[in-house]
N, C-alpha and C positions, 0 to 999 in steps of 0.2 A: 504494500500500500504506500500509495506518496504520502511525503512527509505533512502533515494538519498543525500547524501553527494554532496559537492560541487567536491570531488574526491573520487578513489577506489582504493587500493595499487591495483596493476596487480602482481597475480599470476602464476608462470608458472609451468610449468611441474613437480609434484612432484618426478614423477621418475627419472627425468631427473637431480635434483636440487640434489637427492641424489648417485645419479652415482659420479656426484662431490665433496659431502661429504664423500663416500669411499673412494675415493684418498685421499683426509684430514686424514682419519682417517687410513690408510694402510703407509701415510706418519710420521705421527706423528707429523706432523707440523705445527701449526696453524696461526701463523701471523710471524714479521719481514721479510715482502717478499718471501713469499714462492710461489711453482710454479706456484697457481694460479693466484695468484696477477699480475706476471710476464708473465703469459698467455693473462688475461685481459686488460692491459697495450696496447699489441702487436695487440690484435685482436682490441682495438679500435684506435689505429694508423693506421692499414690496413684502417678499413671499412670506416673512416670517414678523412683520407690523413691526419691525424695531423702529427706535428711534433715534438710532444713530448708530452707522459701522463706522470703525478707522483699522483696515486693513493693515496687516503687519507680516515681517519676514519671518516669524514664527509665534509661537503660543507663549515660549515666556518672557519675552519684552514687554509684553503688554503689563505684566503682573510688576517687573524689575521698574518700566513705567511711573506705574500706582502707586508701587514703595515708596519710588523718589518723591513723587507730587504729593504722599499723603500720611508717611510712614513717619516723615520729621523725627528720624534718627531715633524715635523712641520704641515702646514694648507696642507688639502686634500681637493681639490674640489669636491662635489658628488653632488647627485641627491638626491631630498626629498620625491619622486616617488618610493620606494622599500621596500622589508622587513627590519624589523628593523635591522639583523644583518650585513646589510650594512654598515649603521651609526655606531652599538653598537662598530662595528671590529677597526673601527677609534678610537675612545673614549679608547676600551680597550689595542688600541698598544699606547696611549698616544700624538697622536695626533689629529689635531682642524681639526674638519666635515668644511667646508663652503660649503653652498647648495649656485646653482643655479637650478631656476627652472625650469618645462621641455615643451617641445615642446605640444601644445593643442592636435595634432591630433596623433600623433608617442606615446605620452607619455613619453617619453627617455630624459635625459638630453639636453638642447638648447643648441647645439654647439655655437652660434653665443653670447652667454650670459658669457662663459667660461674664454674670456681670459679680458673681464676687473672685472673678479675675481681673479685675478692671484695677488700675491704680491712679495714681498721679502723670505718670510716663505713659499710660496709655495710648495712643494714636489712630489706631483703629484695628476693625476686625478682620481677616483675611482667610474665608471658606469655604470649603469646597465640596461643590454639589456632587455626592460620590456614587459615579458609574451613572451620571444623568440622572438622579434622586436629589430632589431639592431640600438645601436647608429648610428651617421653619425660618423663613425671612420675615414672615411678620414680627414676630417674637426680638429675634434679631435686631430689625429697624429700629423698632421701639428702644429697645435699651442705647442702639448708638445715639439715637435723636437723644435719651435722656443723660447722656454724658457727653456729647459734641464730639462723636466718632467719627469717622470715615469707616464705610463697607463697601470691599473688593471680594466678587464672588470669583474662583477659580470652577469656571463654567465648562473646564476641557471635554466633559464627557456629554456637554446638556444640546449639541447642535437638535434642533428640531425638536426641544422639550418645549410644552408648556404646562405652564404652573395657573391653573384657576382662570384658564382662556389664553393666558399671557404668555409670551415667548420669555423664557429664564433670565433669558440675556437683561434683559428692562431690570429688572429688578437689583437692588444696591445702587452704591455709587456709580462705583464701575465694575464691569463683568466682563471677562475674557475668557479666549477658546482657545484651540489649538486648534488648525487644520492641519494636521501632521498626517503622512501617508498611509501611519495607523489610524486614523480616525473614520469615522462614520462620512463626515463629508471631509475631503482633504483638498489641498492645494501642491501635493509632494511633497510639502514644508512650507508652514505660515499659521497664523493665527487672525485674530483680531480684537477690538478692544470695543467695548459701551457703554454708552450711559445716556442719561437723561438731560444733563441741564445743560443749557448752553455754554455755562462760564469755564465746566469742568470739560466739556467735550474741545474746545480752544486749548484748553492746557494740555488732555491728552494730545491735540491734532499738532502744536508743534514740539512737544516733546518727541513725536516719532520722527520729527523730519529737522532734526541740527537745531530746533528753536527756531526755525525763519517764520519770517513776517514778510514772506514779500523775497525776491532773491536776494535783495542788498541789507534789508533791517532783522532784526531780531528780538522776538516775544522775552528768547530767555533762554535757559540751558536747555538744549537736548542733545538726542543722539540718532542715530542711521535704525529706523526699525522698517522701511518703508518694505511694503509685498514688491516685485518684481513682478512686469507682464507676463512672463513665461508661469510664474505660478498662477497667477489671475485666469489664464488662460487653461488652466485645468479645472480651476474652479470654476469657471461658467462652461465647462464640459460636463462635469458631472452633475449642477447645479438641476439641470432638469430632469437627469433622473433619481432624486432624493426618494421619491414613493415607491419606486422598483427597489430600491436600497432598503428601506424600514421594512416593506413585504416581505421581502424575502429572508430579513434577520428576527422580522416577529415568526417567523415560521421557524426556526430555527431553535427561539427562543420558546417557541410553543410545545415541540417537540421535547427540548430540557425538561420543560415543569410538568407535564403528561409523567416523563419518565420515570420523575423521582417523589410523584404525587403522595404517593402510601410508605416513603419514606420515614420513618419518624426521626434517627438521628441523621438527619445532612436537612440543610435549610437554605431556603435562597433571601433573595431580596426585598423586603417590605416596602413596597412607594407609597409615600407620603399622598393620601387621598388628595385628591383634584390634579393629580400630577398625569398627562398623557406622554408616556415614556418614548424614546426615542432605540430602543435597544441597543446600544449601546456595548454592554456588556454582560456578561451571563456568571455571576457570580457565586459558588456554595460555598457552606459554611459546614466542616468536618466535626464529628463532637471532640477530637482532638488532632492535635500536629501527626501522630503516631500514623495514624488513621489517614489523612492528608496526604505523607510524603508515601505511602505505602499505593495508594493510589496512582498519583502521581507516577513514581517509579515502575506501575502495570499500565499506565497509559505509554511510557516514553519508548516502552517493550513492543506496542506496538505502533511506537513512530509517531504519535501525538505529545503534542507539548503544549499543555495548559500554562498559565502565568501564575505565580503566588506574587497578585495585587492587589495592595499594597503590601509590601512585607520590606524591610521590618515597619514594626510600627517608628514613625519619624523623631520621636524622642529619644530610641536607641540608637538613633545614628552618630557614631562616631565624634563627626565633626560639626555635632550640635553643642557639645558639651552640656547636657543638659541631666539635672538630677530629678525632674520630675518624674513619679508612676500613673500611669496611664494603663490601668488595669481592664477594660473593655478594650482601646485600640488593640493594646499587645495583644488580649485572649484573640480577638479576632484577624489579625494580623498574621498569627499564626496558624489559623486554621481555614483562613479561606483561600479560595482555587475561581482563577477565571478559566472555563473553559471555550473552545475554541468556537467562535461566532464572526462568520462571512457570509458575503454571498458566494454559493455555490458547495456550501456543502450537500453531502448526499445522505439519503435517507442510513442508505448501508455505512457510511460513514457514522455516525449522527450513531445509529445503534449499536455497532463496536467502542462509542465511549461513553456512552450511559453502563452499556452491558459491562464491560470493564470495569469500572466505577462500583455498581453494584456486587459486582465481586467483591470487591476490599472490604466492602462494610456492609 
């Protein structure tokens, strides 16, 4: 059997992908905003009611961004539940990570754990909506409004989530994705950044581009985040087929939860009611690590390789230096398994790692 990844970039249409690199190339244009960038922008404001894209060369500028505009060198509240460039983005704009840990069943940061985390150093909150499962932003909101927070939501997994009607993205100050070639909708490599007010959407719009104000003046510091046409140009490739994209991984994802229905110990994901999920990712929860890597090690036997993500939980990383316990991240850090979710898997695929799985446990 070929090798089954825990993901499969999605490829789309080659014709189609260079009909858009004509124009690039009949333009002469390649990045600082050129038409496609500025196409793609527009059609994912249409399709998904944001209220504001700024296209980026990847997913964590947007977040390293945010730190610098909002982070003001003080303690950021985060979650320990995430990829590392979560944490690293704190650490790298020179401000202090302080984890609270997350909710047992959502996975997402414990709203209710937040605000007697809060100190005088505070600056803001920085959380991440896990495997496209929304925090409790209302909850959230509330507390930053009553201590003069700033909220950056880390939105990598939420392309095509909505929360209670709303596209994910709207919600916080600002919220960022990643279109990385693992993602649900990708660019090859890139991201983007949002938000709501105008004053914040300017400070994000030239911090991605040097600070300019025009070619000759300048708003203020920035730096080089801008998307390039050639990635733009995959994105309005794939852009139009996002519903053949979610069909085909709900069905994939329909097929996991059927499998492991009458399971009692392995558990999946709980979504936050009013949440229309975007699948994203296909996540169980082992009743121990033993049970987990035992699995795991009869999947890789035959040629499947699941992900343990997030793992470790981000408070035991190294070069956090951090002494806090985070006893729900760890428990769960440790015993969950993403398994393998694309388009194109096959039914006979699909029941060699259920069936597998249910052997270990």
């Amino acid at each position: 059997m070929n090798r089954i990844n825990v993901t499969k970039t999605y490829l789309p249409s080659q014709e189609v992908y260079q009909s858009y690199l004509k124009r690039i190339w009949d333009s002469a244009w390649l990045t600082n905003r050129g038409a496609l960038v500025l196409e793609l922008e527009e059609k994912l404001k249409e399709a998904y009611h944001l209220n504001s894209v700024i296209l980026t060369t990847n997913g964590t500028l947007p977040i390293q961004i945010a730190l610098k505009l909002f982070g003001d060198l003080g303690e950021v509240i985060t979650t320990p539940f995430s990829y590392v460039a979560t944490t690293s983005s704190i650490l790298w704009e020179n401000c202090q990570p302080v984890f609270v840990d997350i909710h047992p069943d959502y996975l997402t940061i414990d709203e209710t754990k937040i605000e007697s985390a809060i100190t005088s150093k505070t600056t803001a909150i920085l959380a991440t909506h896990v495997y496209g499962n929304p925090c409790n932003v209302e909850i959230i909101e509330a507390i930053a409004k009553k201590y003069g927070l700033k909220v950056i939501y880390d939105a990598a997994h939420c392309f095509g989530v909505t929360y209670k009607g709303k596209s994910l993205f709207n919600y916080g100050d600002v919220s960022t994705c990643s279109f990385h070639a693992t993602k649900l909708f990708h660019t090859a490599e890139g991201g983007a950044m949002f938000c709501n007010e105008e004053t914040i959407y300017k400070k994000l719009f030239y911090s991605h581009n040097f600070g300019h104000d025009g070619p000759l003046e300048f708003h203020g510091l920035g730096i080089n985040a801008k998307m390039s046409e050639l990635q733009a140009a995959m994105g309005l490739t794939i852009l139009p087929e996002m519903e053949f994209i979610i069909g085909e991984r709900k069905k994939v994802a329909t097929f996991y939860t059927r499998s492991f229905k009458d399971i009692s110990n392995l558990r999946g994901l709980k979504l936050r009611v009013g949440t229309e999920w975007n699948y994203s990712y296909y996540p169980i929860i082992f009743e121990s690590e033993e049970v987990l890597l035992s699995a795991e090690q009869a999947l890789n036997k035959e040629n499947i390789y699941p992900r343990r993500y997030f793992y470790p939980s981000l408070n035991k990383v190294s070069f956090m230096n951090n002494d806090q316990e985070m006893p729900i991240s760890e428990s769960i850090a440790r015993r969950v398994l993403c398994l393998p979710l694309y388009v194109g898997l096959t039914k006979m695929e699909l029941e060699i790692i259920t069936n597998t799985i249910k052997k270990e446990i």
